[in-house]
C-alpha distance (Angstrom), angle and dihedral (degrees) to the residues before:
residue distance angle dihedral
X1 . . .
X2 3.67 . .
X3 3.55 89.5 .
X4 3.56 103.3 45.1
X5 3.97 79.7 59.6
X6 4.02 95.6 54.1
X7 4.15 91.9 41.5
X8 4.37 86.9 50.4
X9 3.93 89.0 48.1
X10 3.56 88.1 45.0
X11 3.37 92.7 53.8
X12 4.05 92.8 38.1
X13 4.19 79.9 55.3
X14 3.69 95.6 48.0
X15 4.44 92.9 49.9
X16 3.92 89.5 40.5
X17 4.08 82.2 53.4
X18 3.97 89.2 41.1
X19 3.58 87.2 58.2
X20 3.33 111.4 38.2
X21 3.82 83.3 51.0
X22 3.60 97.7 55.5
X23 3.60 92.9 37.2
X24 3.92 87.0 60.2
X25 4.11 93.2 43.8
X26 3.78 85.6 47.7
X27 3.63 93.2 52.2
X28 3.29 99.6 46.3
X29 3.49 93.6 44.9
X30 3.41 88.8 58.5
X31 4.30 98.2 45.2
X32 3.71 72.7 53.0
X33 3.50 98.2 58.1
X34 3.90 100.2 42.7
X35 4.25 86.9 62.2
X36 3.67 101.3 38.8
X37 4.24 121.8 83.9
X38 3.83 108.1 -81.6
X39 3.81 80.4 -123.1
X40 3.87 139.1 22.6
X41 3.63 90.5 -128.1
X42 3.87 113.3 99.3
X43 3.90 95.5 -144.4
X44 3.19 134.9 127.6
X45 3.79 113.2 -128.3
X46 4.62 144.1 171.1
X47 3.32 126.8 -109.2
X48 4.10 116.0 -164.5
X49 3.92 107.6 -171.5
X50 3.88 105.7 -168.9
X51 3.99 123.4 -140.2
X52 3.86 100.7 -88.4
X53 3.77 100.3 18.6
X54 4.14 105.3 142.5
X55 3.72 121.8 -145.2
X56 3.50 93.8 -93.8
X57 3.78 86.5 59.8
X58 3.70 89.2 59.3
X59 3.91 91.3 55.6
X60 3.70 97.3 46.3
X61 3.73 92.3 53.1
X62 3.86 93.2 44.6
X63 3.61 89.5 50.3
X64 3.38 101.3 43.6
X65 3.70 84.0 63.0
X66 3.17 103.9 49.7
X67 3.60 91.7 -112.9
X68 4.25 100.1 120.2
X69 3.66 122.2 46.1
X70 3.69 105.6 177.2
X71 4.77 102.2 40.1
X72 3.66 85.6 163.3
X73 4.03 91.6 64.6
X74 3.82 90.6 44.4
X75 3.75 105.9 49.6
X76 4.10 82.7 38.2
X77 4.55 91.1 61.7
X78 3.53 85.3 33.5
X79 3.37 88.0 64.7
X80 3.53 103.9 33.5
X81 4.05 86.7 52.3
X82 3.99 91.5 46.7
X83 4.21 89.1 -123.5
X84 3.74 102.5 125.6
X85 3.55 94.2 90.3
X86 3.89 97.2 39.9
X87 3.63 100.5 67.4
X88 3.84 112.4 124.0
X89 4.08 125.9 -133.8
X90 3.75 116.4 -116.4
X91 4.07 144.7 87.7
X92 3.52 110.9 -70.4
X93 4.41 130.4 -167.4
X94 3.59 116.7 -150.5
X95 3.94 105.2 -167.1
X96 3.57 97.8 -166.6
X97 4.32 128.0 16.0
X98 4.08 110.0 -80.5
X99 3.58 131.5 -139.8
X100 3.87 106.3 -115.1
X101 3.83 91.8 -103.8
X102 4.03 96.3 51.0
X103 3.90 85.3 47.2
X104 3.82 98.1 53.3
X105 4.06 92.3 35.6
X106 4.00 83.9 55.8
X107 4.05 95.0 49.6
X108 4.08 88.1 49.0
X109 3.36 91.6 45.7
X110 4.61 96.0 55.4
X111 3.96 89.9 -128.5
X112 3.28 80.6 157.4
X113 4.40 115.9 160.0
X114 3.46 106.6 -88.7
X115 3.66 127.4 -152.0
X116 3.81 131.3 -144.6
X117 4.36 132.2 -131.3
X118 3.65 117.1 169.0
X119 3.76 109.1 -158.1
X120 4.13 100.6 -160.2
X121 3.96 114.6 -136.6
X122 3.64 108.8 -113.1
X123 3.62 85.8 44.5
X124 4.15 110.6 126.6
X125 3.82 117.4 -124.5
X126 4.01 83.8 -103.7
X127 3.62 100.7 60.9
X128 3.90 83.3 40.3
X129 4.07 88.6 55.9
X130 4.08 90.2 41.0
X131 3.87 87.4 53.5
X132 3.48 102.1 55.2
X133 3.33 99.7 38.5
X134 3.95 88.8 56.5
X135 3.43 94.6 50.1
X136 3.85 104.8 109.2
X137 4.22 98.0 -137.1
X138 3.92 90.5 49.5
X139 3.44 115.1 112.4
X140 4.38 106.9 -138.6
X141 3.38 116.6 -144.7
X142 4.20 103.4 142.9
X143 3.98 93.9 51.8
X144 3.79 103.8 147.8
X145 4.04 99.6 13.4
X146 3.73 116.6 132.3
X147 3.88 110.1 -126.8
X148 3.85 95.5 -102.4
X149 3.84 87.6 57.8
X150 3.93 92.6 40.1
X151 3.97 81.5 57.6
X152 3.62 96.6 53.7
X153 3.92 94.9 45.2
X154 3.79 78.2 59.8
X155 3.82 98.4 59.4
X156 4.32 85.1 -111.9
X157 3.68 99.2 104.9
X158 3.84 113.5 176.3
X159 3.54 96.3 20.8
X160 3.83 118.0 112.7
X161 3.85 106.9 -138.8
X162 3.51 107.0 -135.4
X163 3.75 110.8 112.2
X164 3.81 97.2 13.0
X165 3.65 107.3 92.1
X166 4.35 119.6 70.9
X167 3.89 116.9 -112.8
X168 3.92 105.4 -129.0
X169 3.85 155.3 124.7
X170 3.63 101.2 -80.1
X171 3.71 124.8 -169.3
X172 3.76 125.6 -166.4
X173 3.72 153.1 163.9
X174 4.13 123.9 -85.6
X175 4.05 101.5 -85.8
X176 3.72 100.7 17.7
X177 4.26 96.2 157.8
X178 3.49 119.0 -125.2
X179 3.84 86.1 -112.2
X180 3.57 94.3 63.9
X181 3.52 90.4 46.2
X182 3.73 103.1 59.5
X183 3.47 87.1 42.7
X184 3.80 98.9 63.6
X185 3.65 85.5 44.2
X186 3.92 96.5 56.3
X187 4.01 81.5 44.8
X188 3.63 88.2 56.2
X189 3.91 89.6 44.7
X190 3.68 87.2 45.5
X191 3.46 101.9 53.0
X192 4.18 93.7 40.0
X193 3.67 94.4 55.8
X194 3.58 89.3 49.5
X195 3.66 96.7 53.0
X196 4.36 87.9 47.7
X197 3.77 93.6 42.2
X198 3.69 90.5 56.5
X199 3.95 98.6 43.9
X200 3.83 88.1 42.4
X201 3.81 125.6 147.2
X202 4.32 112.4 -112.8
X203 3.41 80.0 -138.4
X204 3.65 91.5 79.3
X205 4.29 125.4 98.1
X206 3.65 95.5 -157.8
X207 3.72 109.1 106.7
X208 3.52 105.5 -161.1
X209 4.12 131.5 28.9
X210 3.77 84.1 -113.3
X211 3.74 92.8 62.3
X212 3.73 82.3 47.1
X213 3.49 89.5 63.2
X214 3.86 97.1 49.8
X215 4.10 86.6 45.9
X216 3.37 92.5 49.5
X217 4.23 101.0 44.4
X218 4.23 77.6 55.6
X219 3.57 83.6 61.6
X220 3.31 103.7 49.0
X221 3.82 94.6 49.2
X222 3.50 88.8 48.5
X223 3.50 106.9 58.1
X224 3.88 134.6 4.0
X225 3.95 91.1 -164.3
X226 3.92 105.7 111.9
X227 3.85 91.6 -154.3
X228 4.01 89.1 54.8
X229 3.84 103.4 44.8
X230 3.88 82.7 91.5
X231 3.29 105.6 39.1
X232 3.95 83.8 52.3
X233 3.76 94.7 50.5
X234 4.04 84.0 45.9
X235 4.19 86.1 62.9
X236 3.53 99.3 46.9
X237 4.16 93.7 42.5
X238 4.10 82.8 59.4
X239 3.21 91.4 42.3
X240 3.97 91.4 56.7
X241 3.50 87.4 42.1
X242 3.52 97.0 56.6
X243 3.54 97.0 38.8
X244 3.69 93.4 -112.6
X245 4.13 109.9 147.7
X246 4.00 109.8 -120.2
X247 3.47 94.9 -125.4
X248 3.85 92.6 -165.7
X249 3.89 129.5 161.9
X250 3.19 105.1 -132.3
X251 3.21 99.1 62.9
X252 3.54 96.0 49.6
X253 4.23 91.6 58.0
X254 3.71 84.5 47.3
X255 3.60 98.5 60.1
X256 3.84 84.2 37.2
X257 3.96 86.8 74.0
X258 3.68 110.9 -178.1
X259 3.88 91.4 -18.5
X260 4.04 80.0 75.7
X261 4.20 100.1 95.5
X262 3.92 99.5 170.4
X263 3.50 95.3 -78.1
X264 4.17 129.1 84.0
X265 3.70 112.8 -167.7
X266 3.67 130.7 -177.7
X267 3.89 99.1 -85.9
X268 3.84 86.0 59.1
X269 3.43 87.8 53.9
X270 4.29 87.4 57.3
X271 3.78 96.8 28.0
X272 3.97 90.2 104.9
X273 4.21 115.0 -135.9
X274 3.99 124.0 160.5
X275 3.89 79.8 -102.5
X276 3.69 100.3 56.1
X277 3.50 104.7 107.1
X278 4.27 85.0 -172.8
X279 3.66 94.1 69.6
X280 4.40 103.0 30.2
X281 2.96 139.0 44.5
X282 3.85 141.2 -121.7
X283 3.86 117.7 19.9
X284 3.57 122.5 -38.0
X285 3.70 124.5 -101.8
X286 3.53 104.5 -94.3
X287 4.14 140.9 12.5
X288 3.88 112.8 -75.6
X289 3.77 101.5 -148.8
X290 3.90 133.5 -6.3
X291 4.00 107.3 -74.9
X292 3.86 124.3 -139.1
X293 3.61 114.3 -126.3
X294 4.62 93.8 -108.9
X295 4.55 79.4 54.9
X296 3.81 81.4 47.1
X297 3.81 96.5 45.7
X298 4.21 95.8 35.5
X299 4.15 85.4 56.4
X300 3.75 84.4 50.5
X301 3.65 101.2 41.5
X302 4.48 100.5 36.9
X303 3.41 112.7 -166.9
X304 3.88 109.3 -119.8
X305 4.44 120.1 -122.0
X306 3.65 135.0 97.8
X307 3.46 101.3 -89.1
X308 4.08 113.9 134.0
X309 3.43 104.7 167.5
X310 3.68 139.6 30.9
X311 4.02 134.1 -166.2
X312 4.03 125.2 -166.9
X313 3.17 124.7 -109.8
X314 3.42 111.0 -146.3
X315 3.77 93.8 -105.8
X316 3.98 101.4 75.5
X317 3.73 90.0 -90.1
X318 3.76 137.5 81.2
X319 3.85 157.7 -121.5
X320 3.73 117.3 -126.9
X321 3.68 120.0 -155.7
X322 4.13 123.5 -173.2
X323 3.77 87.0 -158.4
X324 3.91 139.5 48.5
X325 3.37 88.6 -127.8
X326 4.23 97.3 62.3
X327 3.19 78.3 40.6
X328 3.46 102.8 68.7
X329 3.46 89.4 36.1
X330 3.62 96.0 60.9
X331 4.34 88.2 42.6
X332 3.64 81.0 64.3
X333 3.90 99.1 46.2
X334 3.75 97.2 45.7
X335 3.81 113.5 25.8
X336 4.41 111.2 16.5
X337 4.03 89.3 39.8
X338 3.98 83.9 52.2
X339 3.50 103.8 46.3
């Protein structure tokens, strides 16, 4: 009997030992596992997670390519560390192999690739429109919409969208619609104007940060001279002052649409539109182009002088007169002697 009892707590020794033994291999097999390479193969490789993939998903696909050789130790510190259901949609680049924790602390984190579109300022809300719905990761959804419908797919209805979205380097995820992007740039434009409008000079005659935004579009067409955006927006605020008309090109060829062929001559000039700024007065209805946030701040902040006119120079900048009379004098200098 006695014996019986030593050869079961023998044996009761010798499992306990068994255990504890394997329980330590597995375990360090496994601490193993979370900081070695997912895979032995020093690639780089892409990983798309899809809105609504699960976990499991994940596994399957990272299996299937040969990319995971131990699922069971994944899904198991998923769990433990509560990340299965954190992982974010999107394309992802992985330069060199991970380690099963930097792999699942990069899907929980969205590092997902990012791509790039600059929109220039100066640009119109066309050419804007055009490049994003070229761009080859952009999802299109408003293909075909005139601009008043494209407005109230945005959520801005009555607002005509010239002016109202920020010229910049965007980057964004793979699939980002066209909707979402115009709407983080007229958050952008938003937000900027709001900033400018409240820091603005008294100097200024525009009344609202609206007609800040069609001043300062002028600008930017006008000149692409940093130091002269404000001495620019300083002649046309004394020319609203006074009463003067602006009598500026750009918005002539803009009102011009398509008739516009490289060329305005002097019955464009006459040829009356609500953006000929020959034959109204004020500023005309609406933006011209999208404005840069220095055209935006130079309307805002005008320089002060006695310049009301200006004439290019042939060089990208200008010659400002205070009188008709240098101004005609410098017309013939830089653009009749030229021609």
């Amino acid at each position: 009997m006695k014996k019986s009892h030593k050869t079961a707590g023998l044996l009761f020794l010798t499992l306990m030992t068994l255990i504890m033994a394997g329980t330590y291999f597995l375990y360090r097999d496994y601490r193993l596992f979370l900081s070695t390479p997912i895979t032995k193969e020093p690639q780089s490789f892409y990983l798309t997670i899809k809105s609504g993939t699960g976990f499991s998903g994940l596994v399957h696909e990272l299996s299937r390519r040969n990319l995971l050789n131990s699922p069971g130790y994944l899904k198991w510190y998923a769990k433990t560390e509560n990340l299965a259901r954190r992982l974010k949609a999107g394309q992802y680049h992985f330069p060199a192999v991970p380690t099963p924790v930097e792999l699942l602390e990069k899907l929980v984190r969205g590092e997902v690739i990012r791509y790039r579109l600059t929109i220039p300022e100066g640009w119109t809300f066309q050419q804007m429109l055009t490049a994003i719905q070229q761009h080859p990761r952009i999802s299109i959804t408003l293909d075909g919409l005139t601009d008043k419908a494209i407005m109230e797919r945005l959520g801005y209805p009555e607002k005509h969208p010239e002016g109202l979205f920020y010229p910049d380097t965007y980057l964004f995820p793979d699939k980002m619609t066209d909707a979402d992007f115009l709407r983080r740039a007229y958050d952008t434009m938003q937000r900027i104007i709001e900033e400018e409008w409240h820091n603005r000079s008294h100097d200024t005659e525009t009344r609202t940060p609206y007609e800040a935004l069609i001043l300062a579009s002028i600008v930017e067409k006008e000149t692409g001279v940093e130091y002269e955006r404000a001495k620019i927006a300083g002649v046309f605020n004394r020319r609203i002052k006074k009463g003067m008309r602006l009598q500026t090109d750009p918005t002539v060829i803009y009102g011009m649409g398509s008739t516009f062929k490289g060329n305005i001559r002097r019955k464009d000039l006459r040829k009356d539109t609500p953006y000929n700024t020959y034959t109204r007065f004020g500023l005309p209805p609406t933006p011209i182009a999208l404005p840069g946030r220095a055209a935006i701040h130079a309307a805002l902040h005008p320089e002060k002088g006695d310049a009301l006119y200006f004439v290019a120079k042939g060089d990208g900048s200008h010659q400002f007169s205070a009188t008709l009379k240098e101004h005609n004098r410098a017309v013939t200098r830089y653009q009749l002697n030229n021609e």
